[in-house]
C-alpha positions in Angstrom: -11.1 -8.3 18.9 -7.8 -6.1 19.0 -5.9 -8.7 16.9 -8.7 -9.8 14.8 -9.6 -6.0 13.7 -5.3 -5.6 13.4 -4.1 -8.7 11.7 -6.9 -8.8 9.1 -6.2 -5.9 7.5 -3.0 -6.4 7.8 -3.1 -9.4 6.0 -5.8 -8.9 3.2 -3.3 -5.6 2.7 -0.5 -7.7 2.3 -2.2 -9.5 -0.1 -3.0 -7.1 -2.6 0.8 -6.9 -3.4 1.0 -11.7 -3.4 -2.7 -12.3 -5.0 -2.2 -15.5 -2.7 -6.0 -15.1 -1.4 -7.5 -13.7 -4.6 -7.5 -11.9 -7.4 -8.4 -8.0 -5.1 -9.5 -6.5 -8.5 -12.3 -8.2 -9.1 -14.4 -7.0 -6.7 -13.6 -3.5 -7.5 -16.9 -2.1 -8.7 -16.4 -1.6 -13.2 -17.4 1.9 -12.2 -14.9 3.0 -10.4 -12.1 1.5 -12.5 -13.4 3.4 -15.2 -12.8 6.7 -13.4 -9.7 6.0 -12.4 -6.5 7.7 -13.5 -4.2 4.6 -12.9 -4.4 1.3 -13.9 -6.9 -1.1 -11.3 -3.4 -2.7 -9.9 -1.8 0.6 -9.0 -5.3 1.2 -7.1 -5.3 -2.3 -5.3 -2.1 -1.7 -4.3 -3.2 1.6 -2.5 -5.7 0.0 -1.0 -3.4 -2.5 0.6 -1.4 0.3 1.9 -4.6 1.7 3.3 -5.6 -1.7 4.9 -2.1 -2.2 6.4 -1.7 1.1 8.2 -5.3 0.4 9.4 -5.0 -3.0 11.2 -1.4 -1.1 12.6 -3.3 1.7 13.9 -6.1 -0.9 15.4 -2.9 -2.9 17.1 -1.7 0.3 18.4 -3.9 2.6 18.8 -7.5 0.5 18.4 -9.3 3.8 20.0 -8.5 5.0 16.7 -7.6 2.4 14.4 -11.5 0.3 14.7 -13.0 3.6 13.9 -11.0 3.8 10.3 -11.6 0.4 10.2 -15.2 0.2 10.3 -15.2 3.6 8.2 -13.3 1.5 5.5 -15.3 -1.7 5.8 -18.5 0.5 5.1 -16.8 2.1 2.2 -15.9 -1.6 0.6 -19.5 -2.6 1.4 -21.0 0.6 -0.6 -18.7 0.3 -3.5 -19.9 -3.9 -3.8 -23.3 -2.8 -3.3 -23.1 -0.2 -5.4 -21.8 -2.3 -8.3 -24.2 -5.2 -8.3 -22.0 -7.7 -7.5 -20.8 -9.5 -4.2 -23.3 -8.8 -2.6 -22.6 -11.4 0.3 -19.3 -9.8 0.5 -20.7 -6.4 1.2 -23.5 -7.8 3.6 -20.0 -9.8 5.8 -18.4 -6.4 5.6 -21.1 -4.5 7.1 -21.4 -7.2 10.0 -17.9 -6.6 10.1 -17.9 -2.9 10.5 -20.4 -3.4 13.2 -17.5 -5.5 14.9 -15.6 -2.8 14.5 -17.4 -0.4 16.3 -18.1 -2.6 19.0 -14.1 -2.4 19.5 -13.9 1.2 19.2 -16.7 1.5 22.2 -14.9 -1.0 24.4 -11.4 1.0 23.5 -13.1 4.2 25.3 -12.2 2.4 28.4 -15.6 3.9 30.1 -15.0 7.5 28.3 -17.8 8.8 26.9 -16.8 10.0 23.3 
C-alpha cells in the first residue's frame, strides 16, 4: 500500500508538468478556474508539486504522508462533485481516500492516535 499511496502521486504529479496521461485541466471544476488569479496551467502545475511531495511523504514518512493523501484525494473528489462532471472520477477517489486511511491506521504500528 506504501508504494501504491507513494508512487501514484508521484507519478500523476509528474504528469501535470508531460500531459503524457491527460490533459490535468480538464477536470478542474469551471468554477474554480474562474477564481483563480493564475492561468489553469500555473494551477495544475501546483498541484503536481502538491501530489509529488505527497506520495514522498507517504514513501517516507506514510504515518504522515496517507493522511495528506487521503486529505487531498477528498478535496479532488469535492471539487469533481462539486462541478458536475466526473463524477466516476470523484466516486474512485473517495474509494481511494478510504485506502488511504487504511494505510495511515496500519502506519500507527499498534499506537493509538
Amino acid at each position: 500500500m506504501r508504494l501504491t499511496y507513494g508512487l501514484v502521486p508521484i507519478v500523476a504529479g509528474l504528469d501535470k508538468f508531460t500531459h503524457l496521461l491527460t490533459d490535468w485541466s480538464a477536470y478542474l471544476n469551471p468554477a474554480l478556474v474562474h477564481a483563480l488569479p493564475f492561468s489553469a496551467g500555473t494551477f495544475m502545475h501546483l498541484v503536481g508539486l502538491i501530489e509529488i511531495v505527497a506520495g514522498v511523504l507517504v514513501l517516507f514518512r506514510p504515518r504522515i504522508g496517507a493522511w495528506v493523501v487521503m486529505a487531498w484525494l477528498l478535496a479532488v473528489a469535492a471539487s469533481l462533485l462539486a462541478s458536475g462532471h466526473y463524477l466516476d472520477v470523484a466516486v474512485r477517489d473517495v474509494v481511494m481516500a478510504i485506502g488511504a486511511w487504511a494505510l495511515a491506521r496500519l502506519s500507527t504500528g499498534g499506537q493509538h492516535s
